[in-house]
N, C-alpha and C positions, 0 to 999 in steps of 0.2 A: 457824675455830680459836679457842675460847676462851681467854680470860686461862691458865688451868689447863693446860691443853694446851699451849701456848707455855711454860711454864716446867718443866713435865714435860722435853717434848722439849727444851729447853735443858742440863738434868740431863743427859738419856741425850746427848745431844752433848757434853757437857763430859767424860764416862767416858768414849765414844768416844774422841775427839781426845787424853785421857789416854795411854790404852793405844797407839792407833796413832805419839802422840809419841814414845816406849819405843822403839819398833822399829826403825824409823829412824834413830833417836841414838845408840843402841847400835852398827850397825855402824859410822857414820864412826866410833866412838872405839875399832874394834879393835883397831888397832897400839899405841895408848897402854896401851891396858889390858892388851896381851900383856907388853910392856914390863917398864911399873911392877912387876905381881905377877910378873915372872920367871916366865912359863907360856909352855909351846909351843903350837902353833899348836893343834891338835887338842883341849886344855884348850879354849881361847878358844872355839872353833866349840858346844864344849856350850852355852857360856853363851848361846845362841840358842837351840840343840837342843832343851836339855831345857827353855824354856819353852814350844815349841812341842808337845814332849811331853806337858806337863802338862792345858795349853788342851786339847789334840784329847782326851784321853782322861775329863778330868772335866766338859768343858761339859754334854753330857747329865745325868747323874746329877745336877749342880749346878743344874738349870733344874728337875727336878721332886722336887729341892727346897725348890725357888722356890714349886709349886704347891702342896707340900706344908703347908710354911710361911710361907711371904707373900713373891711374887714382888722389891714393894720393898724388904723387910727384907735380902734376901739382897743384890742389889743395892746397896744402899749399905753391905750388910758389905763386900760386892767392896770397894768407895773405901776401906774403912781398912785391910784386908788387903794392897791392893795399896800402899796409902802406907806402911806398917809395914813391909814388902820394900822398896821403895825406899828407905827408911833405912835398912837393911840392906846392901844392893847399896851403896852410897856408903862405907859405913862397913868393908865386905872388905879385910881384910889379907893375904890371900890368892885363887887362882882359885877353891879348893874353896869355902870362904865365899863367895864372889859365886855359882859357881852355884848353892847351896846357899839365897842370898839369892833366886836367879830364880826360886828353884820356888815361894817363897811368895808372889813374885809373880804368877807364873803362877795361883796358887788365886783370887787377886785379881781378877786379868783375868779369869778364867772364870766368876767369880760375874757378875760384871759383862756378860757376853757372853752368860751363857745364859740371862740376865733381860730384858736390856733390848728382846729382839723381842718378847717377851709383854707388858711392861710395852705398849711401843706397843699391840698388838693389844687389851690392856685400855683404853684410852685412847682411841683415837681408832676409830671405823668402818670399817668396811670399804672404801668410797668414799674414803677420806682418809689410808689407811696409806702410801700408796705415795710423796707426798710427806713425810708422817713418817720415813718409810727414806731417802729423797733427803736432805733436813737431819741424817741419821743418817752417808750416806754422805759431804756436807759437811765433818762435824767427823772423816771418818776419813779423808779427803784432805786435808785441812790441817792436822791434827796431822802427817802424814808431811812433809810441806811443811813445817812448821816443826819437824821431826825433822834433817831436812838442814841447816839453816841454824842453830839450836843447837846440833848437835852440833858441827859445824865448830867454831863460833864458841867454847862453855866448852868444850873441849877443848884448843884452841887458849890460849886467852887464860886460863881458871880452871882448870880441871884437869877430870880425865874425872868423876871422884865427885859432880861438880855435874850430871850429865848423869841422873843421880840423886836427887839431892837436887830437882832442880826440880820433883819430881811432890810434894813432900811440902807445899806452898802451897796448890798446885790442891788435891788431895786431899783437905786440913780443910777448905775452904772449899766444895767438890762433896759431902763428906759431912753437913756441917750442911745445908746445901742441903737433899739429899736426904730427910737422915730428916722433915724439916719441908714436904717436899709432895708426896713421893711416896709414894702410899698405896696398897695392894692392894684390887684388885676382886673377887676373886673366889679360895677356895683348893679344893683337890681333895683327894680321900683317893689316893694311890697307895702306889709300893714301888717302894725302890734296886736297882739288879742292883751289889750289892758284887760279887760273883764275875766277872760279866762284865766289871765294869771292870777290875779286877787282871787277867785274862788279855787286857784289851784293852792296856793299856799294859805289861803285862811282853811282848806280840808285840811292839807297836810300838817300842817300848827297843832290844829285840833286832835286830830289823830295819834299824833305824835307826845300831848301833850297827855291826852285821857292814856296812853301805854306807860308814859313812866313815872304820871299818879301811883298807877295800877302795883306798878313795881314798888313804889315809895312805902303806899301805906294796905295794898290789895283792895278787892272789889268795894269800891263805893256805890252812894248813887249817885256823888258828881261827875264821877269819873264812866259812870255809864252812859249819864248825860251828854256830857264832852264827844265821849264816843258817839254816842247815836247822835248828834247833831254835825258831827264830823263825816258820817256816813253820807248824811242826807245832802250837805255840800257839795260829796265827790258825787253820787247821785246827779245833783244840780250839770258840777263843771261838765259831767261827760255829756248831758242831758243840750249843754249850751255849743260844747262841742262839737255836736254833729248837727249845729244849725247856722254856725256861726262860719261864713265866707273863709278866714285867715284865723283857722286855728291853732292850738300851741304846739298839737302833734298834726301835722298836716297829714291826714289818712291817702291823698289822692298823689301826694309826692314817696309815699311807699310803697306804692301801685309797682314794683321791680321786688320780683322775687329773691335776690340775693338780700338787696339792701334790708327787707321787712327782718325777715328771718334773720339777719345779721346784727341790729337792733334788739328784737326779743332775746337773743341769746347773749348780750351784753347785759340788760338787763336782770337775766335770772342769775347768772355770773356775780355781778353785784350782789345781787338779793344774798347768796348761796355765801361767796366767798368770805365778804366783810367779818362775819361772823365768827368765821373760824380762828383768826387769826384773835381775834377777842378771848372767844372761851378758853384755846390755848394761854394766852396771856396770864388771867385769872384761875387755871390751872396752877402754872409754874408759879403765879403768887400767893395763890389761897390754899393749897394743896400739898406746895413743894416750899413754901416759906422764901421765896429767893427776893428778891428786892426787885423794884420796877425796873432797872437797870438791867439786871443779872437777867431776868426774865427776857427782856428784848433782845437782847445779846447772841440765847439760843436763835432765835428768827433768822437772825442776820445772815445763814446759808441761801436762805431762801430768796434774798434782798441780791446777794451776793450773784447765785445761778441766775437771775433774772433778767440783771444788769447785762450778763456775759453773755446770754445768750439772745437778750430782746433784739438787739439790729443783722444777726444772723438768720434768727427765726421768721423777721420781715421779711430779709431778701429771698427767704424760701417760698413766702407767700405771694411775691410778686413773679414768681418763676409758676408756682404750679396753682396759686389760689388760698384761698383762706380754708376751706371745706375740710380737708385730712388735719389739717394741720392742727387746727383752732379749735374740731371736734377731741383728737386726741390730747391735743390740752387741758382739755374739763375730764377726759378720763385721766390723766395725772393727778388731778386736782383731786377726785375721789380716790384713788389709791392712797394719796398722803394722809387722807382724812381717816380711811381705814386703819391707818398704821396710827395715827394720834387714838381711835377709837380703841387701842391695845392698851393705852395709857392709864397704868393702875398708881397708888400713894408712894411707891417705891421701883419705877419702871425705872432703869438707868436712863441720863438726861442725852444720852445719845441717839437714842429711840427718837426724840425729838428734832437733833439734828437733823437724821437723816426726812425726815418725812417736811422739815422745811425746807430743803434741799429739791425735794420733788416737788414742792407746790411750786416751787422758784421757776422749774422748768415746766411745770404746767401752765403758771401764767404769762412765763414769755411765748410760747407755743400759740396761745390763746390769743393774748392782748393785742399784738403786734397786725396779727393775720386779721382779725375781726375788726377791727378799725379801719382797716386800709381797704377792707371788701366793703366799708359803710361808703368811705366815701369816692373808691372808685366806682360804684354805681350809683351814686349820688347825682341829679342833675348839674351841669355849672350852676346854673342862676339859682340855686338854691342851696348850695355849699355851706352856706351861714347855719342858713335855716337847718341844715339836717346835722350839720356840726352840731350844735346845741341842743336837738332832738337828740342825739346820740348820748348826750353830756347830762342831758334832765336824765334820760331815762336810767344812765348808770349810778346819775348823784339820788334820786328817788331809791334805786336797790338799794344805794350801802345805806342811806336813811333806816328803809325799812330791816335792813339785816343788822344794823346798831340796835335797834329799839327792841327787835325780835332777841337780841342775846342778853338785854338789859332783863327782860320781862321772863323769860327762861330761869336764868342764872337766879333769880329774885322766887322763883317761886319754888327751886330745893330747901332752899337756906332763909332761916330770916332775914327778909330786907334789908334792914338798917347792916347787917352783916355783909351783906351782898353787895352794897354799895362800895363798904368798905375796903372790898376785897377786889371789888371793881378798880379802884384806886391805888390799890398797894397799900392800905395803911394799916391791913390787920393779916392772918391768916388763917386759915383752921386745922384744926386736929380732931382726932378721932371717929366718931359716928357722923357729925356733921360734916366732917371733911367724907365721906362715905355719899351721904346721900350727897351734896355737891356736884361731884366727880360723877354719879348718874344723870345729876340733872347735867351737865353738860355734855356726857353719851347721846342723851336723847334731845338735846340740839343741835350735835355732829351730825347726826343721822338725817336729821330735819334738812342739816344743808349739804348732805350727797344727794337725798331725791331733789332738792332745789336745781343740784349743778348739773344732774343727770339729765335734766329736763335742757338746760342750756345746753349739754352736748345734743339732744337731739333736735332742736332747733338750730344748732352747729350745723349738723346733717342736713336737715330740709332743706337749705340752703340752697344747694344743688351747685354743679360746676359756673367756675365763671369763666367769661371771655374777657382779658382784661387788652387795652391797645396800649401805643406806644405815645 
């Protein structure tokens, strides 16, 4: 790895670790921030939702782009779009303003997310991606890690608006950075699917919106409606999809059996994983009483092994392939879930440790190796495009594995309960804390068949041949 490459990839880990610090800081500082702006709980919950909205439905479109107009340009627009929203979000005087702040964060993040796997695949070989995603996946395991431990701490000690403000340092200094060395290799002639993407995030809105009605207040008939008009949409998008020239998942550029396969199984991953790491959460807070702080805190093995071992577990993948590796990944990942799925009102809190410890080394196994097989069989002139396909389809999982743990959790325990516990600001005891702890057995379970399925899609994959 040259001088040049090393500071590249420095770049795309400092945008990384940017964005993933966001995520993490955010939730410890929910109860403050429902608080302060006088918003009820279901307000609060957008202010995740809809960035998660935004990511899953413009990373595509925003990575070709990328191809269109120069991969690092868009890129290090991400760094100012996303610092000019965080000044924003800090500066909300209300919930609608803050979510309102998220969403131009969100465009931020996205530019940033749907560039930075092509910038790699520009950069570095095909033989050398896979620890470039490992140092990739580094700065996204230790932003989250120091997501937990900031947010506690300015929250606590400065106020939650700092939990905001703090991207606005990183972000001039990552954007100077930026425009000054990272530089585009190569652009392409394509074409946006404007239409596809309005009908993909006006389904996913919908969808998203009729699931955590559902959760709020249980079956309505608006919330049926919502739904079944949300159906009809996706219906629509896939319907315009397969007619439309320059669509937003290009079916004919995953025409390469590694890549397809390599894709789905990121995806179900997403679906599977997000999830877990939630109901744990709301365990340790609604179950075990600990504080949003305390509760993160156990994770952090997990954050910790991940970190250590992400740019190890690439260089393994660029020696033998993503396939053993990235498959036994997701089997870690249900081994840990097993060991949480032992977790009764009184299980010692080391039980926990160790099974965050093992997801840690499931997701470096996984992440590192399964990225680097996307986009070493990726075409060049479409790097953008399939970065961003990569990025919809993982930011689409954790969407739908957020919504799935909300709707879950909401329907052991009374909602308004659920919420709260979602939050950290109550706990439970007794019979209710009883059925709780079932209702989250049988969403643990939900996501080992989820990740089971991404390990076998892991598999299908089949050997790759990767050059130099």
């Amino acid at each position: 790895m040259d001088a040049n490459q090393k500071i590249v990839l420095a770049i795309l880990m400092l945008g990384t670790l940017m964005g993933s610090l966001d995520s993490t800081i955010v939730i410890l500082a929910f109860p403050t921030i429902s608080e302060s702006l006088h918003a009820d709980l279901l307000s609060t919950l957008w202010m995740i939702l809809v960035y998660l909205l935004v990511v899953a439905v413009c990373t595509t479109q925003l990575g070709r782009i990328g191809d269109i107009y120069g991969r690092s340009r868009m890129f290090n627009a991400g760094f100012g779009v996303f610092t000019v929203g965080s000044l924003f979000c800090g500066m909300s005087p209300t919930i609608i303003w803050l979510i309102a702040s998220r969403v131009i964060q969100a465009v931020g993040g996205a530019l940033m997310q749907a560039n930075s796997g092509a910038i790699i695949a520009d950069t570095f070989p095909p033989n050398a991606r896979g620890i470039a995603f490992g140092y990739i996946s580094l700065g996204w395991t230790s932003g989250a890690m120091l997501g937990i431990v900031l947010g506690g701490v300015i929250t606590t000690f400065v106020g939650w608006e700092y939990i905001f403000f703090i991207n606005i340092p990183i972000g001039i200094v990552a954007s100077g950075l930026g425009y000054h060395y990272v530089r585009d290799m190569i652009r392409v002639k394509t074409h946006l699917d404007t239409i596809g993407m309005v009908l993909l995030g006006t389904a996913l809105g919908l969808l998203s919106f009729a699931a955590l009605d559902f959760a709020g207040q249980g079956l309505a008939t608006s919330n049926i409606i919502v739904f079944s008009v949300g159906v009809f949409i996706s219906l629509t998008f896939v319907g315009f999809e397969m007619r439309t020239l320059y669509p937003i998942i290009d079916v004919s550029a995953l025409g390469n059996r590694v890549l397809k396969f390599s894709i789905t199984a990121a995806f179900f991953l997403s679906l599977g994983y997000l999830s877990v790491v939630f109901l744990i959460t709301m365990y340790l807070q609604g179950i075990r009483g600990l504080s949003p702080l305390d509760a993160a805190i156990l994770l952090i093995p997990g954050y910790i092994a991940g970190s250590l071992l992400s740019p190890f577990m690439g260089k393994l993948s660029d020696k033998h392939g993503a396939r053993v590796l990235a498959t036994t990944g997701s089997i870690m990942l249900i081994f840990a879930i097993l060991i949480y799925l032992t977790l009764q009102v009184d299980t010692p809190l080391y039980i926990v440790l160790i099974a965050s410890g093992i997801s840690g080394i499931g997701t470096a196994m996984f992440m590192p190796a399964n990225n680097s097989a996307v986009m070493a069989n990726a075409p060049p002139s479409a790097y953008g495009g399939i970065s961003g396909i990569l990025r919809t389809i993982q930011n689409i999982g954790i969407l739908g594995s957020f919504v799935i743990t909300i709707t879950v959790a909401s329907a052991s325990i009374p909602r308004d309960v659920a919420f709260e516990v979602f939050i950290g600001t109550t706990n439970l005891v007794g019979g209710v804390s009883d059925a709780f702890l079932n209702g989250i057995d049988s969403a643990l379970s939900v996501s080992i068949v989820i990740i089971a399925i991404a390990g076998i899609m892991s598999w299908m994959r089949g050997k790759e041949v990767r050059g130099g």
